[in-house]
C-alpha positions as CSV (number, residue, x, y, z in Angstrom):
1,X,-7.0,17.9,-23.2
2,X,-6.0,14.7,-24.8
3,X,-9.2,13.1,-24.4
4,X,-11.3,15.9,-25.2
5,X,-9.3,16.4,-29.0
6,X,-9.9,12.0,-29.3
7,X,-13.3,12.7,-28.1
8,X,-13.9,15.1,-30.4
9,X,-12.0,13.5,-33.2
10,X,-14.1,10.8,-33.0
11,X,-17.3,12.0,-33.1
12,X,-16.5,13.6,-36.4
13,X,-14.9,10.2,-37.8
14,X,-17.9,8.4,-36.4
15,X,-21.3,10.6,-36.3
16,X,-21.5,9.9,-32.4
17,X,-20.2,10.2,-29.4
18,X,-17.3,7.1,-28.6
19,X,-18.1,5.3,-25.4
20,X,-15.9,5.7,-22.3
21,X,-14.1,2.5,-22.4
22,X,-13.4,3.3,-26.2
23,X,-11.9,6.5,-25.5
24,X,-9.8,5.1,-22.4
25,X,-8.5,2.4,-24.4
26,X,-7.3,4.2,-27.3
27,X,-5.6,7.0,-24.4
28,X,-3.9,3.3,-22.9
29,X,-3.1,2.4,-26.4
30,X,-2.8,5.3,-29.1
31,X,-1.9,2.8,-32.1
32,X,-5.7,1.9,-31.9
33,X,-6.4,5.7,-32.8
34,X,-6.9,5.5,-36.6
35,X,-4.9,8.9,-37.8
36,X,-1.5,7.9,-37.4
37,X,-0.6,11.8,-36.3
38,X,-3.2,12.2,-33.8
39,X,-1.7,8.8,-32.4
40,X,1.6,10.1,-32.3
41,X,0.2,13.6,-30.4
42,X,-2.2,11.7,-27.8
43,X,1.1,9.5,-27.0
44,X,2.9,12.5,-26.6
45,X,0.4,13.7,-24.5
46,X,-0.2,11.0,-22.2
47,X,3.5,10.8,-21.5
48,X,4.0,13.8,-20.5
49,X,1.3,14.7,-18.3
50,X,2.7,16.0,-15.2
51,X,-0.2,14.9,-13.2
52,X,-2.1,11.2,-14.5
53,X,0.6,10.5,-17.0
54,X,1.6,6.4,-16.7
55,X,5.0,7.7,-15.2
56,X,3.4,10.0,-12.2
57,X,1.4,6.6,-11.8
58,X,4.3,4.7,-11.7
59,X,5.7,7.4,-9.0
60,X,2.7,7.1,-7.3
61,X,2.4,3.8,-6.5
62,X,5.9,3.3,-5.2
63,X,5.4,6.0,-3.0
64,X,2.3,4.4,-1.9
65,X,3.9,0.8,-1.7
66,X,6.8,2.5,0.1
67,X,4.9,4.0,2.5
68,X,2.7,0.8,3.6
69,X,6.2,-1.1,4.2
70,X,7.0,1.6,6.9
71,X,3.9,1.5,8.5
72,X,4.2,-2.7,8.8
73,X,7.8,-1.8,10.1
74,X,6.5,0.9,12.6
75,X,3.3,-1.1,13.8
76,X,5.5,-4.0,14.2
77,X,8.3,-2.2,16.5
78,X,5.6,-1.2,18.7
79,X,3.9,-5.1,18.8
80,X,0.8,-4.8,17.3
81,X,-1.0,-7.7,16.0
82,X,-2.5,-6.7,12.8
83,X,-3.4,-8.4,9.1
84,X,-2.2,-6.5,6.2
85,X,-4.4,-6.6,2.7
86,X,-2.6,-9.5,1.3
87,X,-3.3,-11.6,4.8
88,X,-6.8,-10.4,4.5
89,X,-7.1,-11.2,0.4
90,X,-6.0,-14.8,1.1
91,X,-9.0,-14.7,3.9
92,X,-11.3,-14.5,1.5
93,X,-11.9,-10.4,2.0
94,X,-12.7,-8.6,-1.5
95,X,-12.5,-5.2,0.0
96,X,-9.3,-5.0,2.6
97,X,-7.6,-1.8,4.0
98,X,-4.3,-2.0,4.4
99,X,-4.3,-2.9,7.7
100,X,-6.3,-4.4,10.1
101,X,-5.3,-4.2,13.9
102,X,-6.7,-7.9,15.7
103,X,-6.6,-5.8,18.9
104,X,-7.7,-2.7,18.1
105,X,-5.8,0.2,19.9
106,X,-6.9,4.2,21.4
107,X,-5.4,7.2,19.4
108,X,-5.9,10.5,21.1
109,X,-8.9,9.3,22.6
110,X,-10.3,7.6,18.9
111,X,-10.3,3.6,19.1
112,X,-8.7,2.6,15.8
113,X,-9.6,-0.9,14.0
114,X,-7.8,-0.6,10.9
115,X,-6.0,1.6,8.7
116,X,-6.2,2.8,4.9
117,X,-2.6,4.2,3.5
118,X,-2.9,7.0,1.1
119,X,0.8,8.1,0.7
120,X,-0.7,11.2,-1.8
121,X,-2.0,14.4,-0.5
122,X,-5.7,14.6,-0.2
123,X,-8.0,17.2,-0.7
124,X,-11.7,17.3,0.2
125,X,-12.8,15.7,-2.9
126,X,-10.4,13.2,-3.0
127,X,-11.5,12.3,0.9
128,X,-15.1,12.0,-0.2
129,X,-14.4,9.9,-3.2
130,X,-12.5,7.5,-0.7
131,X,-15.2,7.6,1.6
132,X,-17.8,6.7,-0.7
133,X,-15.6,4.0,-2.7
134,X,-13.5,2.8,0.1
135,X,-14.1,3.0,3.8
136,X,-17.9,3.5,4.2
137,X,-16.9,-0.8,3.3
138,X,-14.4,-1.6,5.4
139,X,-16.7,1.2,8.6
140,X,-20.0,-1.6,7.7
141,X,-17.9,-4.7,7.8
C-alpha cells in the first residue's frame, strides 16, 4: 500500500511515473521522500509490515541462517563430505547452494548432489520463482 500512495504521490509531484529503483529507495529511506508527512507515514508503514517489513526480514534471515547451521551439524554427525556456500564462494563459484555433497548420496531412491535451504514456507509460486532464479543454475552446473 505504501508504495502504491509514493507511487502515486509522485507522479503528481513529477508529471510521470518514478522508476523502480526511485521508488525502492525512497521505501529504504523515507527522508529522501520530499513531504515530510508522507515520510513519516511510509516509515510507519514499512515498519510495521507484518509480512516484508525490515524486522520480518531480520526474522527471516536468522531463521534461515539458523537453520543452515543445523543442517552442517546434521550432515556432519552422519560423515558427509560436503562444501558449504562460503567454501564454494572462495572457489571461485558466483552461484552456490548451500551445500554441496563431494559424494553425492541416495534419498528415497533420488540421488542428491547438493542442497538449497529455504527455512520459510513455500508455496507454488515461491517454488517457481526459486526454480527459475536459483536451481535451474546450480541443476546445469
Amino acid at each position: 500500500m505504501a508504495r502504491i500512495i509514493l507511487d502515486r504521490f509522485l507522479q503528481d509531484q513529477e508529471g510521470g511515473a518514478p522508476s523502480k529503483p526511485v521508488l525502492t529507495s525512497m521505501l529504504r529511506e523515507p527522508s529522501l521522500i520530499p513531504d515530510q508527512a508522507l515520510a513519516n507515514h511510509i516509515y510507519q508503514c514499512t515498519i510495521n509490515d507484518c509480512c516484508y517489513g525490515p524486522l520480518v526480514d531480520c526474522i527471516k534471515h536468522a531463521i534461515g541462517q539458523e537453520h543452515e547451521v543445523l543442517l552442517r551439524n546434521k550432515l556432519k554427525e552422519r560423515n558427509l563430505s560436503f562444501l558449504d556456500e562460503n567454501q564454494l564462494r572462495a572457489r571461485g563459484y558466483d552461484k552456490t547452494p548451500d551445500i554441496i555433497l563431494e559424494v553425492p548420496i541416495a534419498v528415497e531412491g533420488h540421488i542428491v548432489h547438493w542442497i538449497e535451504s529455504k527455512a520459510s514456507f513455500g508455496d507454488d509460486h515461491s517454488h517457481r520463482t526459486y526454480l527459475n532464479e536459483q536451481f535451474w543454475s546450480y541443476w546445469n552446473r
